[in-house]
Every structure is written in structure tokens, then in C-alpha cells.
C-alpha atoms as one frame of an Amber mdcrd trajectory, in Angstrom:
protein
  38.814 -14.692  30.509  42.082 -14.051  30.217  45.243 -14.788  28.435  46.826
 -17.116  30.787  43.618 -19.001  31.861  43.425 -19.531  27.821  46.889 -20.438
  27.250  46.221 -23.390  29.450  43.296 -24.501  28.504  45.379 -25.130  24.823
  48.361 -26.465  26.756  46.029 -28.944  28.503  44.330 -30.331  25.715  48.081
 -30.332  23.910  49.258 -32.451  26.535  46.956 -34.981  26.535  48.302 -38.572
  26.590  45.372 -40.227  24.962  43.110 -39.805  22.032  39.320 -40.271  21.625
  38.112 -42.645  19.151  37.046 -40.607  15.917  37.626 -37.992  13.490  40.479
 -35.150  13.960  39.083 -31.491  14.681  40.618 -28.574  14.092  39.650 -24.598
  14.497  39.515 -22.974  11.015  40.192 -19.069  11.756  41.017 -17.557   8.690
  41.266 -18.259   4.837  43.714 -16.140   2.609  43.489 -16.310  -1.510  47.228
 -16.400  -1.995  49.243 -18.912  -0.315  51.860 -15.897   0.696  49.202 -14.122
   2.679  48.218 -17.107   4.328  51.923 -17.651   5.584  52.550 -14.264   6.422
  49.262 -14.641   8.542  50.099 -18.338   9.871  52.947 -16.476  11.486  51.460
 -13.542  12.943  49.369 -16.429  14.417  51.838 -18.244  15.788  53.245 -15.294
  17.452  50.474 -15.537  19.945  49.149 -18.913  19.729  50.206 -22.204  19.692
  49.315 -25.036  17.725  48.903 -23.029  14.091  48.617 -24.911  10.989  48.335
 -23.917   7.649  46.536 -25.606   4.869  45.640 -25.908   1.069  41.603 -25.549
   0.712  41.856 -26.031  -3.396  40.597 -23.241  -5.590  43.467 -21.016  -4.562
  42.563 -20.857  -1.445  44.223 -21.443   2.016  43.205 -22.134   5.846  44.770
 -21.392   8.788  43.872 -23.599  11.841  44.546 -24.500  15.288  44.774 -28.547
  16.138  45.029 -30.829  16.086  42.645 -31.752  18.922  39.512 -34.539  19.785
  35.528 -32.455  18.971  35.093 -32.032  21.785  38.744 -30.015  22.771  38.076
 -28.358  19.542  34.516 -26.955  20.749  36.480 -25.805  23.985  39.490 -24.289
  22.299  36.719 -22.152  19.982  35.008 -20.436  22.613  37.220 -19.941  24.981
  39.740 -17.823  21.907  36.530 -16.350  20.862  35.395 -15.381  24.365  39.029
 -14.027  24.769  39.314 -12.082  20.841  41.995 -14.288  20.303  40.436 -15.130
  16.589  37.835 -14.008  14.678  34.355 -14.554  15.690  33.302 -16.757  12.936
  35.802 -18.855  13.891  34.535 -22.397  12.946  35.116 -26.074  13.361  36.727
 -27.982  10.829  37.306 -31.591   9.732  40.784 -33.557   8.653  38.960 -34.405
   5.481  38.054 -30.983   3.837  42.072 -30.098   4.051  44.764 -30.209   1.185
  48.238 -30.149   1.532  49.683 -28.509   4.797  52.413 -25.631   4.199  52.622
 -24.676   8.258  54.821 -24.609   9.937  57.234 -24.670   7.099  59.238 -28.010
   7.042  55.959 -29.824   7.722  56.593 -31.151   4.128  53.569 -31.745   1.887
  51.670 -34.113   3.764  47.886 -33.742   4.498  46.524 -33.990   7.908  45.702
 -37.337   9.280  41.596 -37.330   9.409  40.891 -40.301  12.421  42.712 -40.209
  15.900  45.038 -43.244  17.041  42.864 -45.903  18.426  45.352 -45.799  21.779
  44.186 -42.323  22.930  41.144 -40.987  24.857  39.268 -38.099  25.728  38.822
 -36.755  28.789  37.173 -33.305  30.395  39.442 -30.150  30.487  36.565 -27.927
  32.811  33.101 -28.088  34.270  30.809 -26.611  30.787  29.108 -24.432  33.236
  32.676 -22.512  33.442  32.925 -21.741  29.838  31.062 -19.562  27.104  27.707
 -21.339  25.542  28.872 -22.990  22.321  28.048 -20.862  18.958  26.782 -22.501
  15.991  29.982 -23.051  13.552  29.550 -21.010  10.451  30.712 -22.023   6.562
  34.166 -21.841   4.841  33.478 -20.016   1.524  33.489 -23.156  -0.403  30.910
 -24.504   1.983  28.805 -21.699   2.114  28.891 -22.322  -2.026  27.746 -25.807
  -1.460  25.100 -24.971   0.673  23.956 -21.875  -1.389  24.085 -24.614  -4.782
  20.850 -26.627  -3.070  18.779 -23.407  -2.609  15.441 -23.576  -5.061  14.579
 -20.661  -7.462  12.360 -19.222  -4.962  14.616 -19.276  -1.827  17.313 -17.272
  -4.246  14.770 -14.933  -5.349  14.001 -14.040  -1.702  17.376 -13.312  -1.199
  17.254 -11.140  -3.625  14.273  -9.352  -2.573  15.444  -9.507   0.932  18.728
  -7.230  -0.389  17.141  -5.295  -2.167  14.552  -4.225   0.689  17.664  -3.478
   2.606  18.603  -1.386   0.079  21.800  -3.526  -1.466  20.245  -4.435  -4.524
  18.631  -2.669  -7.404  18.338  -5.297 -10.381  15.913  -8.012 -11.183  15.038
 -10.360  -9.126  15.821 -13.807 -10.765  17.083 -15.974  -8.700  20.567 -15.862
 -11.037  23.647 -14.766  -8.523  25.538 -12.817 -10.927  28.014  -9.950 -10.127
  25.316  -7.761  -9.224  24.059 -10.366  -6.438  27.782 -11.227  -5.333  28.194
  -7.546  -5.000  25.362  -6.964  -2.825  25.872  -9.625  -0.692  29.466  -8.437
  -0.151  27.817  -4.831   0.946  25.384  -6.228   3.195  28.525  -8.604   5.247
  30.271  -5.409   5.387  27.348  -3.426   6.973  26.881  -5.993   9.272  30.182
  -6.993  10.503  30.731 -10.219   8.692  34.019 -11.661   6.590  33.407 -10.061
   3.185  33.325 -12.679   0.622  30.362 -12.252  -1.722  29.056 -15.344  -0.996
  26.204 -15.833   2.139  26.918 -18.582   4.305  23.672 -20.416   5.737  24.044
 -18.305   9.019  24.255 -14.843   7.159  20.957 -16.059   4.998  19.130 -17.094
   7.936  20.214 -13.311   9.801  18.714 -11.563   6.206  15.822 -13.506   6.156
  15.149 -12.624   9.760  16.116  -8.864   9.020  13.486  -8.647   6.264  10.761
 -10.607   8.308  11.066  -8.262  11.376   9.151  -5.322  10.200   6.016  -8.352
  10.603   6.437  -9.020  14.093   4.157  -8.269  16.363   0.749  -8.684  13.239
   0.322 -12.445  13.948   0.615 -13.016  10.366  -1.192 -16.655   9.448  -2.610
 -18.098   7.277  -7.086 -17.833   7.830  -9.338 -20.474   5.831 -12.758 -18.876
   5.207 -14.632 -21.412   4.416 -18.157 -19.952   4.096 -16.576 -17.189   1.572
 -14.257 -19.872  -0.016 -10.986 -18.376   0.505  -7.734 -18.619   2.205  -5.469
 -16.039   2.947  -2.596 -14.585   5.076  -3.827 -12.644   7.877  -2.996 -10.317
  10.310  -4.444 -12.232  13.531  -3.159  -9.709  16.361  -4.391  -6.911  14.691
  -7.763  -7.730  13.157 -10.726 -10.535  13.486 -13.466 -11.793  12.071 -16.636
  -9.585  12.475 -19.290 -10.242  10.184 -20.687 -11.350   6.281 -21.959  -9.025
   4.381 -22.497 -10.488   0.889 -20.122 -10.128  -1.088 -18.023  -9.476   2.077
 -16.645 -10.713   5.014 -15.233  -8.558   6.870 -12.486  -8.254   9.264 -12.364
  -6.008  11.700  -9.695  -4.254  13.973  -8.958  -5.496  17.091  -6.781  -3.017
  19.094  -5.679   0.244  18.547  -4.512  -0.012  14.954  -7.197   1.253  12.612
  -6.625  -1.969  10.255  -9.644  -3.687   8.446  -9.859  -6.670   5.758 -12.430
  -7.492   3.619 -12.643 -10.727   1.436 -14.797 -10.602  -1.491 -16.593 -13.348
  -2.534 -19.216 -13.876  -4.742 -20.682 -15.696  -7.870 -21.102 -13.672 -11.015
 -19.855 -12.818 -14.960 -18.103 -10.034 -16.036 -20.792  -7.103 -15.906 -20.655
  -8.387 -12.058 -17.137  -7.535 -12.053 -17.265  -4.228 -13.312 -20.473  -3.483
 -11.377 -18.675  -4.315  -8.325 -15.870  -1.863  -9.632 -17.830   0.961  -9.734
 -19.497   0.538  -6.656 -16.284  -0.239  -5.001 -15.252   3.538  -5.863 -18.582
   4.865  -3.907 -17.259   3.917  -0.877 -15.303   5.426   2.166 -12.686   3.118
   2.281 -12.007   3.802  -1.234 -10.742   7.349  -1.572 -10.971   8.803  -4.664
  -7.344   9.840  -5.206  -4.937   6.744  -5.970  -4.687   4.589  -9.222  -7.196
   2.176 -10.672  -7.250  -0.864 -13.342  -9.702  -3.159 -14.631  -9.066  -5.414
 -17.355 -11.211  -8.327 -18.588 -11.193 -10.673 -15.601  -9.463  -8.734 -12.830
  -9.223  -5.285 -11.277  -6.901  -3.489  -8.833  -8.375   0.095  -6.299  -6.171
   1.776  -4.762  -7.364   4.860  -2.589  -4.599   7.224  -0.874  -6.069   8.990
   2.306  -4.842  11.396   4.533  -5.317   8.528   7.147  -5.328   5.818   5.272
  -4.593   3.646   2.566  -6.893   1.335   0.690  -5.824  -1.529  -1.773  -8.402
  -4.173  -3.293  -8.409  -6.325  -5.978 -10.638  -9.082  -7.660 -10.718 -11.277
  -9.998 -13.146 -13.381 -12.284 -12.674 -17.102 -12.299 -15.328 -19.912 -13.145
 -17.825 -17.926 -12.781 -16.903 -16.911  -9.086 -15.876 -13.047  -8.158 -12.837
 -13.159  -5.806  -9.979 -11.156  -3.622  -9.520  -8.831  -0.920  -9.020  -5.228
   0.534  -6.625  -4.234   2.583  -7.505  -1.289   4.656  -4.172   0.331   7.096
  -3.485   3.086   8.507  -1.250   5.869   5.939   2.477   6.419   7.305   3.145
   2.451   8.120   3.667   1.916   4.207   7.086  -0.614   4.925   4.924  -2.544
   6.811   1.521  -2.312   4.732   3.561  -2.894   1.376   5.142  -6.277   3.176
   1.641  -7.369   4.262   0.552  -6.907   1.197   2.671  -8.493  -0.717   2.083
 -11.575   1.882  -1.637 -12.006   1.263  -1.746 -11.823  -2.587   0.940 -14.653
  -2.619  -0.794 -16.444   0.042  -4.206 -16.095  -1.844  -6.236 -19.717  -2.178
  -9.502 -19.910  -3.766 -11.635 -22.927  -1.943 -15.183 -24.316  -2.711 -17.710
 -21.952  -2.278 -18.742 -18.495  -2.282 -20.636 -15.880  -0.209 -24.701 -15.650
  -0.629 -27.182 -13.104  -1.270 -29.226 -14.002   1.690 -25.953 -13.454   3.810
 -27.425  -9.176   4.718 -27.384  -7.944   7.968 -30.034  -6.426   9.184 -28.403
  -2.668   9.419 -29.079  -1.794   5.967 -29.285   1.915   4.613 -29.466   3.570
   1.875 -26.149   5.561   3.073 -24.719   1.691   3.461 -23.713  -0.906   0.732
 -22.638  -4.289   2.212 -22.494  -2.866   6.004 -19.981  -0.183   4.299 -20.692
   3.656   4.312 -20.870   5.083   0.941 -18.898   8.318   0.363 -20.942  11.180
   0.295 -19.591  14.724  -0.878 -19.904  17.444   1.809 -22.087  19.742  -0.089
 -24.078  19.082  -3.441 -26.064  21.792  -4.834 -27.536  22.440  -8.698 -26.062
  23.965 -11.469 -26.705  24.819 -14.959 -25.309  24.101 -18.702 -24.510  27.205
 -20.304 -22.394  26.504 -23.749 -22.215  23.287 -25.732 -18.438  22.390 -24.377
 -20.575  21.764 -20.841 -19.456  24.988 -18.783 -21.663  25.378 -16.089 -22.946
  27.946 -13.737 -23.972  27.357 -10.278 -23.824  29.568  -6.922 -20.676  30.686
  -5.136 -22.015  28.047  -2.278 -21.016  25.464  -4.252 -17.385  26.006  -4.606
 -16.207  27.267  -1.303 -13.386  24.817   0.379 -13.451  22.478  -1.902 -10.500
  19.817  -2.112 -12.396  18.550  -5.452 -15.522  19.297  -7.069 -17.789  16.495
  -9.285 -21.019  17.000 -11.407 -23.396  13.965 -10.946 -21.490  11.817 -13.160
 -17.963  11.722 -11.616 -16.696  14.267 -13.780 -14.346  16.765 -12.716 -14.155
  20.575 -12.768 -12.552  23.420 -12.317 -13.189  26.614 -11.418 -13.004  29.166
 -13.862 -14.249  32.379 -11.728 -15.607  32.399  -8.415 -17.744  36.038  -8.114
 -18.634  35.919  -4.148 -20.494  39.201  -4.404 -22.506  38.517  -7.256 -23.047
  34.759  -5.649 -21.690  32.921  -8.771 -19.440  30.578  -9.686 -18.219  29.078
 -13.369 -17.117  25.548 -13.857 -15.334  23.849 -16.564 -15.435  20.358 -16.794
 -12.244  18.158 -17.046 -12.247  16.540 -20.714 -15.173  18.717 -22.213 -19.425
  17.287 -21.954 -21.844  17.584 -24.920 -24.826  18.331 -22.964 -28.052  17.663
 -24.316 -29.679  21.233 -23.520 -28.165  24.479 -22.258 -29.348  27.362 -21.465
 -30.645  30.137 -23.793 -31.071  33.859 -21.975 -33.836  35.624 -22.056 -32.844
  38.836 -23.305 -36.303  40.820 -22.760 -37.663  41.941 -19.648 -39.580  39.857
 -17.835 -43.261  40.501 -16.681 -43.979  40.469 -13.098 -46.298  38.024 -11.261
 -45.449  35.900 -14.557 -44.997  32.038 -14.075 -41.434  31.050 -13.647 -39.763
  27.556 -12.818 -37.098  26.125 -11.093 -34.896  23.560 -11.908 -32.421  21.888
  -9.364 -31.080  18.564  -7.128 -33.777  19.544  -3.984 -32.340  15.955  -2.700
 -29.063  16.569  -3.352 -29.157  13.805  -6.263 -30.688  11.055  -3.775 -33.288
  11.277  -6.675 -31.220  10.714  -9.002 -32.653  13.185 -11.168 -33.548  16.911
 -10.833 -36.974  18.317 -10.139 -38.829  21.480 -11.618 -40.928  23.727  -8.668
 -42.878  26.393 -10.339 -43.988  29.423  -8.880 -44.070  33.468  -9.632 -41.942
  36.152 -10.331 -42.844  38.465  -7.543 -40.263  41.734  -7.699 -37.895  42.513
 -10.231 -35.572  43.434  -7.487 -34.266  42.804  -3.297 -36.065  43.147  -0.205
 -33.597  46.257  -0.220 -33.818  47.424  -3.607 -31.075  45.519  -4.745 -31.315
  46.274  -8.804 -28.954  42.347  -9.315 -31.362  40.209  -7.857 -35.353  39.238
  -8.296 -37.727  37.881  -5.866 -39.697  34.715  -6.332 -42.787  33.447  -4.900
 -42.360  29.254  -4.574 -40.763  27.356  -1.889 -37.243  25.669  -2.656 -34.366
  23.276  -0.905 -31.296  23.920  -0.315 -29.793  21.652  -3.260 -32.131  23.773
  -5.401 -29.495  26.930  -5.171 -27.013  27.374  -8.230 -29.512  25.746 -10.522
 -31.806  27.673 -13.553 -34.949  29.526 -13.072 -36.518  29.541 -16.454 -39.963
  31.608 -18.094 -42.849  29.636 -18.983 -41.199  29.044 -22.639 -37.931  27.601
 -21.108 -35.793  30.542 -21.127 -33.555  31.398 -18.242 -34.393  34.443 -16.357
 -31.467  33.940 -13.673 -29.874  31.374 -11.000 -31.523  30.391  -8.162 -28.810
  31.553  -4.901 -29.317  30.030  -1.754 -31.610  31.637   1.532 -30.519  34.391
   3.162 -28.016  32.829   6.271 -28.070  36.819   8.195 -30.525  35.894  11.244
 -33.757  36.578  10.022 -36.543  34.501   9.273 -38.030  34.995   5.773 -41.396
  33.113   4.779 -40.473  30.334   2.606 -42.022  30.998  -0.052 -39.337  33.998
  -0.421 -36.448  33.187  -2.965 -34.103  35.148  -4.875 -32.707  34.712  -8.450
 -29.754  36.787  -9.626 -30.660  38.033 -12.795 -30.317  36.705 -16.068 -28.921
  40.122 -17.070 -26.247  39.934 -14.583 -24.921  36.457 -15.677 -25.207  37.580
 -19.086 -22.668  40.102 -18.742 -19.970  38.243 -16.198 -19.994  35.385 -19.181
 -19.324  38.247 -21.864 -16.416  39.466 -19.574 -15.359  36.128 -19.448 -15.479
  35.529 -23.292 -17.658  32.849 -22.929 -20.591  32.266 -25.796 -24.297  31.816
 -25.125 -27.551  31.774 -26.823 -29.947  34.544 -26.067 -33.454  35.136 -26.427
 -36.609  37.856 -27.257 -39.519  35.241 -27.594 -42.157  35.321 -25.010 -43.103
  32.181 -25.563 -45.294  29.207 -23.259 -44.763  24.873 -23.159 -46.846  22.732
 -21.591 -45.435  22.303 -18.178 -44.580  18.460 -19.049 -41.886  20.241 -21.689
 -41.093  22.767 -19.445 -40.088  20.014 -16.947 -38.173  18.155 -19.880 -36.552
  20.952 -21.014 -35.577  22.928 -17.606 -34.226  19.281 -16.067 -31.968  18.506
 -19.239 -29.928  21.410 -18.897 -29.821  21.203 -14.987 -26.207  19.112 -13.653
 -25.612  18.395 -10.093 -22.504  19.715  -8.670 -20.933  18.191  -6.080 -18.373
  19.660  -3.617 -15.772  16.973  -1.630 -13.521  17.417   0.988
């Protein structure tokens, strides 16, 4: 539109004979703090426009407007100078009775603006609406944007808060008190976004952060779900996962498309050994990965498990006697929209009647499942074997290769202190220290052949829960090849047997068990080989480590044989 087509639309309404009955409108453009900005602005105004008027807004501050004119002239005059860029665009309308003292044009004396219209005039149309830019919703003077900002609750302040802080404007608590830090982010985030600076939001600008910091939800259905058979209700993700099935003390919540998502709520009745059982079982599984931060107090605990893939956050907590909360399985890379989400269903969190039963099992149960959910399981586990009282422990090279993190049945850590691939052995220390109840003492003398020996070891790779002692003979002091490191046994092993202690009849250790031959042929299985005690005796001196040796030929009853070989015996465990 241009300037002419604009000019008379003003010197239409400006002409107008008659008056519509009701209050006096007028086009606020600009405000100015000092009253000799405000005239120096009135007049670049009136260069270009007609119908400029100046006026006192109280608290040092002053208007400039265009008017008088009837609502409806005044809605018309707006958007056709805004269409145009003839004013600002947050332009607004204004009323007679929210103006002080006029002071343009200058001899206009110090008379305030008349707020009703003469009962003798009337409005009539300037143009068909359909040839004129949609009205825009009028924003706030500064003083009304105060006003309106002065009925906000605590909670809508603190969200503005949080809102500029997630867009990175503010960096102090969030309190709900606007102070100078507030005022200043609020002044950053009008800049950034092309509004009037002023410090204060006007309801517009609040509704346009709000929206901002909602955005990154769109598109997860987020609403609120009422499960009423496990007693809880809870924000939601509906276009991204569904209900799929209980599975006391779950129901779970599976993913619907092509985002990898999942939510469980937790529900059952129980105490506080309930809790922490269901802590430590919690840790077992998949969608818990080991590496992330964990907390359990008294009532309450918090998991959370950092994946390459994903991420994994659930908490619970104790409450009359009922076990509650929620895990939040998404996919790792999205965390601006997982940490929003989040944060949506712990507020949103509402514990109904009722809780989840036992009898609520599916009827896929395994002992590789808990609750319909797979149970981590390391990628190797093989046997190992006490050594010194601070719990070092030596198991076969097998044990250690690729590793991302290696366990002993416990959850302990360890690390690896040497790694000898050609002798097929491997020392561990343990993170924190053990006090093992037996380790290993080496027989020193040589050993007689076709004697009985035993083995000690995890044949089930700790599905047991325990190890188990196989006894057999000690059938060649050295390798199918003559290999002078190794011995040969006679008794048939697993693999989770390898890395763990094969002992005399008296308890002794003669050598480690290493695992079958992987070169092509086909060896009876009854054929195993040890490396010799001898050899591990001398890697362990090079490595300054102290053990207890042994010249006593000695026998036990193969009951304390069994004792005594399993107590020194550890599972090691090797994770991806």
C-alpha cells in the first residue's frame, strides 16, 4: 500500500462530519523517558504524518499518538501505517483515559484529551475490510505490560524464568522475584527477537517465550495418561509411545513409530527392603546401563544409565506402604528434548488408589527376563583365582580381551594389571581392595603324574551362582608338543571353567586352567591344559606381587577339597 492510498485513508477519517457514540481512540506509536525526546520525536512525526499528538503517561514517561479518531478508524489507521512502515509494528491502540497532560503540538496548552466523542457525530465505513490488512492483536504500553505482569502467580514468574534461562538469557535462580537480573534478561531476549527493549514482557512477548520454550514438545503428544490398574497418573508422550502390557511391578509403554522411546511405571506394594531390592535389580537390566549416576536414600531412589544409544532415567519412591515412579527410556543425542520431557512427567506425577499385582506375569517368563525385561548379561564370563590377601586375581588372557569394563561376580571392578597373551594370563586388581576368604598357596614341589588334581571354576558362567570343583588326573607334565609351560589333564571342563585354579589333592595350586585349543582340531574332551604353577609363580615375582607357597604333599577329603578350591575361585566377568 502506498503512501498516497494511506494519506487518505487518515484524511478521510479526519474529515469526518460526525462522531460515533463512545470512547476516543487513538494510535500509541512510541513512548520516550524524557519529555525532550518525545518532542523532538513528535516532530519528526509530524513531518510525515498528520494528526500527531503528544502526551504525559506519568512516571516520566511520554506517548506519542495519532487521533483523535472513533475504534473503529483507529483499528483502520493502525494497519494500514503498519502495513505501509509508517510506525512501528507494535503500534497499539490506546484510550483517552490512560493519557496525562498533552504537550503536542506545542500551544495545545495543558489540557488532557477529551475521553467520550460528541453525542452529534457518527461513524461510518472508510473501505470494504476485505481491502485492508487482518487486524493484529494490540500489544501493552510499558506501564501496562507492568500491570499485567503484577497479576502473574509465583509459578507463572518462575516459568518465565526458566523459559529465559533455557534460551540461554538467564543464569540465576529461579524465584519468581524480577530483580535486575530478570529485567536484564528480558531486555536481551526483546532485543534478539526484534521487540521495543524495555525490560519488562508485555503479555504478547510472554505468550511468544512460552511458546518458544514449549516447541521443542511438539510433535510427542504430550498428555496427561491415568493408569488406573497401576494407580498412577502421569504426563505422557502419546504420539510416540502406548500402552503394551503389565508386568508386575510394571506397566509398560511401548514405542509406537520409529523413535526407540519406552516408559515404564512402577507400581507396587512393599517396605523399604522392597525398595532397595527393586534398586538392585533395577541395575541388572538392559535398559539400565551401568555407566551414569545413582542415589538411594531412605524412601526414594534415582538410576540413571548413559548408553551409546540411549539414555535411561528412573526413579521411585516409598509412600504408605506403596512402591512408586517411572522410567524414562529415549533415544541418546535428543537430550533438549528428553531433559524437557522429563522434567514434564515428574511434575505431572499423581499417585491414585491402587497398585500393580503379583499375579499380573505374562506368560514369557525366563530366567534371562525379569518383569518382561532382559537382564544384562556380560559378553564373556570365565573363572579366576585369588592370589594375595588385597584380592588380586589371576585368570586367563580370554578373559580380558576387548573389554569396555570388567566385573568379578559381585559387581566389583578391576583393572588390569598385566595381560601376558603368550603365556595365556592375565592379572586383575580389584577397584577398592577384597579380603577374600581363601587364596591360593603354590605348590612349590613337583607334582606326581597320574596324581588326582581338581578344578575349580564358573562351568555356568555364574548361572549357578556358585563355582563347581571337577576332579580328574594329571596326565603329562608337559604339551601335546612338548611344550615345557603347560601340563595336560585328564577330566572334562566348560568353557567358564578356563582362568580358574587347578589344585593337588591337599588344595594346593598346581596351575590355571586356559581355555581349549581354538586351531581346527578336534581334541577328546577329556584333554585340558593347565599352565603351570611354576610359570605363574615367576610372572607374579616379576611383578612384585606376594604369595604363599608350598612343599607339603598333603590329601582332604574331597568335601574340603571342594570347600577349599571354591572359596578362593571369583568369577570374572568381561562387558562390552
Amino acid at each position: 500500500m502506498n503512501r498516497f492510498f494511506a494519506a487518505l485513508i487518515v484524511a478521510l477519517v479526519a474529515a469526518r462530519a460526525v462522531w460515533a457514540q463512545g470512547e476516543i481512540a487513538w494510535v500509541q506509536i512510541e513512548a520516550q523517558p524524557t519529555l525532550t525526546q518525545a518532542q523532538n520525536s513528535a516532530r519528526a512525526y509530524a513531518a510525515e504524518l498528520p494528526d500527531v499528538n503528544g502526551f504525559s503517561l506519568g512516571g516520566g514517561w511520554y506517548a506519542i499518538a495519532l487521533g483523535p479518531y472513533a475504534r473503529g478508524d483507529a483499528e483502520q489507521v493502525l494497519r494500514v501505517y503498519r502495513a505501509e512502515g509508517s510506525i512501528p509494528r507494535d503500534s497499539f491502540i490506546e484510550f483517552s483515559r490512560n493519557f496525562g497532560q498533552q504537550f503536542w503540538p506545542v500551544g495545545t496548552g495543558n489540557s488532557a484529551p477529551q475521553t467520550t466523542t460528541p453525542d452529534s457525530v457518527t461513524q461510518t465505513e472508510l473501505a470494504p475490510p476485505d481491502t485492508l490488512p487482518e487486524i493484529e492483536p494490540a500489544d501493552e504500553t510499558p506501564r501496562e505490560a507492568r500491570a499485567s505482569e503484577a497479576q502473574l502467580t509465583r509459578s507463572e514468574r518462575e516459568a518465565l524464568q526458566i523459559a529465559l534461562k533455557w534460551a540461554g538469557f538467564y543464569g540465576a535462580a529461579i524465584d519468581g522475584a524480577f530483580g535486575p537480573g530478570t529485567r536484564n534478561s528480558m531486555a536481551q531476549w526483546q532485543r534478539e527477537n526484534g521487540y521495543e527493549v524495555t525490560g519488562v514482557l508485555t503479555t504478547l512477548q510472554r505468550t511468544a517465550l512460552i511458546a518458544q520454550y514449549n516447541s521443542v514438545l511438539d510433535g510427542l503428544g504430550l498428555q496427561t495418561v491415568r493408569d488406573d490398574a497401576a494407580g498412577i497418573g502421569i504426563a505422557m508422550p502419546t504420539e510416540v509411545v502406548e500402552f503394551d502390557k503389565y508386568e508386575y511391578p510394571f506397566a509398560h509403554y511401548a514405542a509406537t513409530g520409529d523413535l526407540p522411546a519406552k516408559v515404564l511405571l512402577i507400581s507396587q506394594r512393599g517396605d523399604q527392603s522392597s525398595l532397595y531390592g527393586l534398586y538392585d535389580i533395577m541395575q541388572t537390566l538392559e535398559i539400565v546401563p551401568p555407566e551414569g549416576p545413582r542415589n538411594r536414600d531412605g524412601d526414594s531412589f534415582v538410576l540413571i544409565g548413559q548408553g551409546s544409544d540411549f539414555v535411561s532415567h528412573t526413579e521411585a519412591r516409598l509412600e504408605r506402604g506403596e512402591i512408586k515412579g517411572f522410567t524414562l527410556i529415549w533415544p541418546a543425542g535428543d537430550e533438549e528434548r528428553r531433559t524437557r520431557l522429563l522434567g514434564e512427567m515428574q511434575k505431572s506425577l499423581t499417585r491414585l488408589t491402587g497398585t500393580l499385582e503379583p499375579d499380573q506375569i505374562s506368560e514369557e517368563q525366563s530366567i534371562d527376563l525379569v518383569a518382561g525385561l532382559d537382564i544384562r548379561r556380560p559378553r564373556l564370563s570365565r573363572s579366576g583365582f585369588y592370589i594375595d590377601r588385597q584380592g588380586t586375581v589371576l585368570t586367563t588372557s580370554q578373559a580380558v580381551q576387548g573389554c569396555g569394563r570388567i566385573t568379578m561376580e559381585d559387581g566389583t571392578e578391576a583393572d588390569i594389571l598385566t595381560d601376558e597373551a603368550d603365556l595365556g594370563v592375565a592379572v586383575l586388581l580389584p577397584r577398592g581392595g577384597l579380603a577374600p576368604i581363601e587364596v591360593a598357596r603354590f605348590q612349590s614341589g613337583i607334582p606326581r603324574l597320574k596324581s588326582d588334581v581338581a578344578v575349580a571354576g564358573y562351568s555356568y558362567g555364574g548361572m549357578l551362582g556358585a563355582p563347581t570343583v571337577t576332579f580328574g588326573k594329571l596326565a603329562e607334565l608337559r604339551g601335546l608338543q612338548g611344550e615345557e609351560g603347560v601340563s595336560r589333564l585328564a577330566l572334562t571342563t566348560l568353557p567358564g571353567d578356563a582362568g580358574g585354579p587347578v589344585v593337588d589333592a591337599g588344595g594346593a595350586v598346581l596351575g590355571m586352567l586356559l581355555p581349549r585349543p581354538e586351531n581346527g582340531r578336534s581334541l577328546p574332551e577329556d584333554v585340558n591344559f593347565a599352565a603351570k604353577g611354576t610359570s605363574l609363580v615367576n610372572l607374579l615375582d616379576r611383578l612384585g606381587i606376594d604369595i604363599t607357597t608350598t612343599a607339603a604333599i598333603t590329601e582332604l577329603p574331597p568335601e574340603q577339597l571342594t570347600t577349599k578350591a571354591g572359596r578362593m575361585t571369583v568369577l570374572v566377568n568381561c562387558w562390552d
